[in-house]
N, CA, C and O atoms as a GROMACS GRO file, in nm:
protein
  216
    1UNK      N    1  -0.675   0.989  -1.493
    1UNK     CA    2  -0.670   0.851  -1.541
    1UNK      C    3  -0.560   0.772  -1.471
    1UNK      O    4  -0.560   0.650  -1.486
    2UNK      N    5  -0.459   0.834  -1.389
    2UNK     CA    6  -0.330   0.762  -1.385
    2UNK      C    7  -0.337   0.677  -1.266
    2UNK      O    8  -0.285   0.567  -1.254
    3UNK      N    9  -0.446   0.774  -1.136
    3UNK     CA   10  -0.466   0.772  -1.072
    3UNK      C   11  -0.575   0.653  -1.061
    3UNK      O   12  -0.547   0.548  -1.003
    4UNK      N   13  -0.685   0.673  -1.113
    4UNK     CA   14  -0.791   0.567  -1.121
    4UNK      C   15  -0.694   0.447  -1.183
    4UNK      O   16  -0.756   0.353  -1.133
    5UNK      N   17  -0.593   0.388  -1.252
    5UNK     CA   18  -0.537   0.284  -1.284
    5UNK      C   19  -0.419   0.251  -1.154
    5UNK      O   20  -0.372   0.139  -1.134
    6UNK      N   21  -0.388   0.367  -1.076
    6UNK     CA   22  -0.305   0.310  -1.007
    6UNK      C   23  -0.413   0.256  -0.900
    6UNK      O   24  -0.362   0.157  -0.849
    7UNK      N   25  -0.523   0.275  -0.852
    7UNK     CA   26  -0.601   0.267  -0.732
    7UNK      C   27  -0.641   0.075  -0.768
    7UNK      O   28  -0.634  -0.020  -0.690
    8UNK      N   29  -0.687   0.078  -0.933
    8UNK     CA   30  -0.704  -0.028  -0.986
    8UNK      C   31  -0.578  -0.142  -0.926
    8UNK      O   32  -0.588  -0.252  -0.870
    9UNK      N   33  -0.500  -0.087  -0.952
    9UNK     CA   34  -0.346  -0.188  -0.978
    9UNK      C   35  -0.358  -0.241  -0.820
    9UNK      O   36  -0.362  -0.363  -0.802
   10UNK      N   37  -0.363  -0.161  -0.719
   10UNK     CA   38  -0.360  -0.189  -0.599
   10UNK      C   39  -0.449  -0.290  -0.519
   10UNK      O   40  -0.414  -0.372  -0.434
   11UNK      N   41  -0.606  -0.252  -0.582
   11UNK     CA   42  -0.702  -0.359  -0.534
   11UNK      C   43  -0.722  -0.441  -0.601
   11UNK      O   44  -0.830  -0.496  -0.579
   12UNK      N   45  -0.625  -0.511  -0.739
   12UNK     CA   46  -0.586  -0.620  -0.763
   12UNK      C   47  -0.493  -0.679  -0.739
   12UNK      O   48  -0.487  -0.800  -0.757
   13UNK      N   49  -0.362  -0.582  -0.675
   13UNK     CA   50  -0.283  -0.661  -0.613
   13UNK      C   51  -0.352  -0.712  -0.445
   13UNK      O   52  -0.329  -0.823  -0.399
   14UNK      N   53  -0.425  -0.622  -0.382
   14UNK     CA   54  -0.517  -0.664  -0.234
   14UNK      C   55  -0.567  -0.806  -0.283
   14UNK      O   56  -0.526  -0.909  -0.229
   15UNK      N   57  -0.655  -0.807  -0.382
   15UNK     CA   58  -0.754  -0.923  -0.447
   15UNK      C   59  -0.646  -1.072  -0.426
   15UNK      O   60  -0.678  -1.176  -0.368
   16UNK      N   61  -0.540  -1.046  -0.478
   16UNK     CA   62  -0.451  -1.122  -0.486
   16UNK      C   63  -0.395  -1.172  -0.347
   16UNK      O   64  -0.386  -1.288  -0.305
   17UNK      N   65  -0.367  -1.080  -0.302
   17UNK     CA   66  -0.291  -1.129  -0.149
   17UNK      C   67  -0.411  -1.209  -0.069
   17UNK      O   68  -0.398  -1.312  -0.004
   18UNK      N   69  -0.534  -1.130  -0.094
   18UNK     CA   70  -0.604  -1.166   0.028
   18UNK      C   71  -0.693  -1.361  -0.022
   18UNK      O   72  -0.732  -1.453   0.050
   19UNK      N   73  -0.690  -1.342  -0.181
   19UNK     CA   74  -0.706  -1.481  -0.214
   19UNK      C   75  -0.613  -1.617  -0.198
   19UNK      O   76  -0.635  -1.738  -0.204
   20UNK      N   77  -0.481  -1.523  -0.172
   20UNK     CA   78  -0.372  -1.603  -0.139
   20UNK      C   79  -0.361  -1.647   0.031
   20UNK      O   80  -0.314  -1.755   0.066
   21UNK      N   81  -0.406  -1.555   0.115
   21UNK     CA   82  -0.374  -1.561   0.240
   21UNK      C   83  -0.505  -1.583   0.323
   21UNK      O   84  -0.507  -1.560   0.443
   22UNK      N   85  -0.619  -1.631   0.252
   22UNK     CA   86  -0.789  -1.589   0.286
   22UNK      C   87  -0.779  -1.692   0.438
   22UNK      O   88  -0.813  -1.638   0.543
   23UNK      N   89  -0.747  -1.793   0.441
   23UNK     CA   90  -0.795  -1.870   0.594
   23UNK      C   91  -0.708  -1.852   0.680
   23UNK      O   92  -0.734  -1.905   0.788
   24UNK      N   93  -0.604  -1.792   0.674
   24UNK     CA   94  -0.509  -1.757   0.797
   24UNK      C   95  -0.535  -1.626   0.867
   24UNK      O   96  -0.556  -1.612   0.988
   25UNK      N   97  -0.530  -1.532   0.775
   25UNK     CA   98  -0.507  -1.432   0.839
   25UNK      C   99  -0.680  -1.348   0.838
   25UNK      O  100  -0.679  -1.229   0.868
   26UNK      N  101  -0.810  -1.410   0.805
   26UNK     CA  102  -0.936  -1.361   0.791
   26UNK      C  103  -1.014  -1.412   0.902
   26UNK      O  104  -1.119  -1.361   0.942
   27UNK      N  105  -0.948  -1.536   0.957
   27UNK     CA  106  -1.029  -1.577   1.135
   27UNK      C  107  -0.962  -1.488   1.230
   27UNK      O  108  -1.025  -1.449   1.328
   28UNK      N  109  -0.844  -1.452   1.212
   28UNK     CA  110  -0.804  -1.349   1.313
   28UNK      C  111  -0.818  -1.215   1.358
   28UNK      O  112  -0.798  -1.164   1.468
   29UNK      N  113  -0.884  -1.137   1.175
   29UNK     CA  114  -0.869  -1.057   1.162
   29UNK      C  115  -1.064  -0.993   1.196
   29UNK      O  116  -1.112  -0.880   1.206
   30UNK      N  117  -1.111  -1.102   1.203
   30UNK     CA  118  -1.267  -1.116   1.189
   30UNK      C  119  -1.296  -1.126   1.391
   30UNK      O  120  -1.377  -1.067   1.463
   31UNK      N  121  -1.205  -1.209   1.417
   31UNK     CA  122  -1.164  -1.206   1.568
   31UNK      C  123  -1.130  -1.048   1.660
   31UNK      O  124  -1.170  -1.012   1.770
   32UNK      N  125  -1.058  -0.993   1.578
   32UNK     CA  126  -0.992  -0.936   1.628
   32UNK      C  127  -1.119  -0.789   1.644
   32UNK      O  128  -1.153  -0.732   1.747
   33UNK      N  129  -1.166  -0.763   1.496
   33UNK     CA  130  -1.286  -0.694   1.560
   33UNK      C  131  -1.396  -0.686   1.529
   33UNK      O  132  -1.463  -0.598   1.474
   34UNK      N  133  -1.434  -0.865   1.600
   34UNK     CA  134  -1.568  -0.863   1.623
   34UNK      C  135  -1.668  -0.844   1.542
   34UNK      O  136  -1.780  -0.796   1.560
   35UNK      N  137  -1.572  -0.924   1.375
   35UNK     CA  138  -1.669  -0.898   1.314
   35UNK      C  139  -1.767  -1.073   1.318
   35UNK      O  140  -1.726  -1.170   1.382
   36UNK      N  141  -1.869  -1.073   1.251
   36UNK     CA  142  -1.925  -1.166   1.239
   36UNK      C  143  -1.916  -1.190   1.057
   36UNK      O  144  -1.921  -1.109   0.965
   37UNK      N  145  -1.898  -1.357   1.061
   37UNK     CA  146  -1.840  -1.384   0.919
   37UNK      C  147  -1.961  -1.410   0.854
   37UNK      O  148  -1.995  -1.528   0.860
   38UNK      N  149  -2.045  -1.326   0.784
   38UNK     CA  150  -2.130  -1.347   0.677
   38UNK      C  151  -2.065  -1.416   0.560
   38UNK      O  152  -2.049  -1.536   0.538
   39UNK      N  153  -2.032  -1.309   0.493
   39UNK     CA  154  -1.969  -1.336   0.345
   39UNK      C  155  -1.844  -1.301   0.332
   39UNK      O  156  -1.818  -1.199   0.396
   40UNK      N  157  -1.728  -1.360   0.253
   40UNK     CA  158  -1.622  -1.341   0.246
   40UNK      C  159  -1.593  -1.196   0.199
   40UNK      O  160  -1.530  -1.104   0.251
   41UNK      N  161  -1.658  -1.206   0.088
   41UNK     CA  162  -1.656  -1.054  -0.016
   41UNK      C  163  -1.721  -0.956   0.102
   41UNK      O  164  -1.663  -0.847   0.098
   42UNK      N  165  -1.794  -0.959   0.175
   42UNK     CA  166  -1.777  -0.871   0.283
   42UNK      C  167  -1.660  -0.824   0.321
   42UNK      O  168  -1.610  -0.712   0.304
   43UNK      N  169  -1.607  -0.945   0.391
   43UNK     CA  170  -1.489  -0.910   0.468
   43UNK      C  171  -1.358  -0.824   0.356
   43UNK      O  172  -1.299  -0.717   0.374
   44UNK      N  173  -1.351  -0.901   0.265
   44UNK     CA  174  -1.284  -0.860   0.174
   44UNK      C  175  -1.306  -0.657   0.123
   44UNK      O  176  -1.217  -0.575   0.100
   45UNK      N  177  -1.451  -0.638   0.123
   45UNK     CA  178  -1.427  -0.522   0.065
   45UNK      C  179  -1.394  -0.423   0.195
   45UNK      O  180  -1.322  -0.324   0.197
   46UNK      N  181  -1.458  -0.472   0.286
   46UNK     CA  182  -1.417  -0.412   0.425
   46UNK      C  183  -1.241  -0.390   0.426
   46UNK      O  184  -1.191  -0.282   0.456
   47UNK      N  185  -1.180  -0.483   0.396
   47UNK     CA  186  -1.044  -0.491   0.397
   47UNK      C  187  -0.961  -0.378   0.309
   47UNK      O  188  -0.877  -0.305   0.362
   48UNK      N  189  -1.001  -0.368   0.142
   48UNK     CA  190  -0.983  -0.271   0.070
   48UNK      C  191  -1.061  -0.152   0.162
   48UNK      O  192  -0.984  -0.087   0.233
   49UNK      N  193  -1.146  -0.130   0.167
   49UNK     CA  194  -1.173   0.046   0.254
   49UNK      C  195  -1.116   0.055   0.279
   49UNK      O  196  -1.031   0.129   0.228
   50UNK      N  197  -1.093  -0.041   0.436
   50UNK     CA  198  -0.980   0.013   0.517
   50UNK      C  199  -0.828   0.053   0.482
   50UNK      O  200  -0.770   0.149   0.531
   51UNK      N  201  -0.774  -0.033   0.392
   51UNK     CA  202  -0.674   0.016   0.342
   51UNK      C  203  -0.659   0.140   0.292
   51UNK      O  204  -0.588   0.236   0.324
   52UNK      N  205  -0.741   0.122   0.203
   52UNK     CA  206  -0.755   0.276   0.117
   52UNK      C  207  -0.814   0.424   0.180
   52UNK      O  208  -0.817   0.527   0.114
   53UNK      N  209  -0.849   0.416   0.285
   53UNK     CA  210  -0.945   0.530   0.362
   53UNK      C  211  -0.875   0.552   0.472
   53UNK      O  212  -0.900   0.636   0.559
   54UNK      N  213  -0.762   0.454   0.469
   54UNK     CA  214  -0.743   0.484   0.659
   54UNK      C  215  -0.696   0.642   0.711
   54UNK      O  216  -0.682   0.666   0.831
   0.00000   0.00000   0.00000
């Protein structure tokens, strides 16, 4: 349980940053590899994986 709430805590603090920082740092980062910008929440969950899986 501690674990599943800390994983929680984290991709609401991500949720947070990345709603805070969404047009600066998501053209560069979409640039950088080549992604093509469908949907935000794309990019977004792409963003949590990567964090979490790397």
């Amino acid at each position: 349980m501690k674990l599943h709430n800390y994983l929680y805590f984290k991709i609401y603090n991500n949720i947070i940053m990345v709603l805070s920082k969404t047009s600066k740092k998501k053209g560069s980062k979409s640039k950088k590899r080549g992604l093509i910008k469908k949907d935000p929440l794309d990019n977004f969950l792409s963003d949590i994986y990567g964090k979490l899986f790397r």
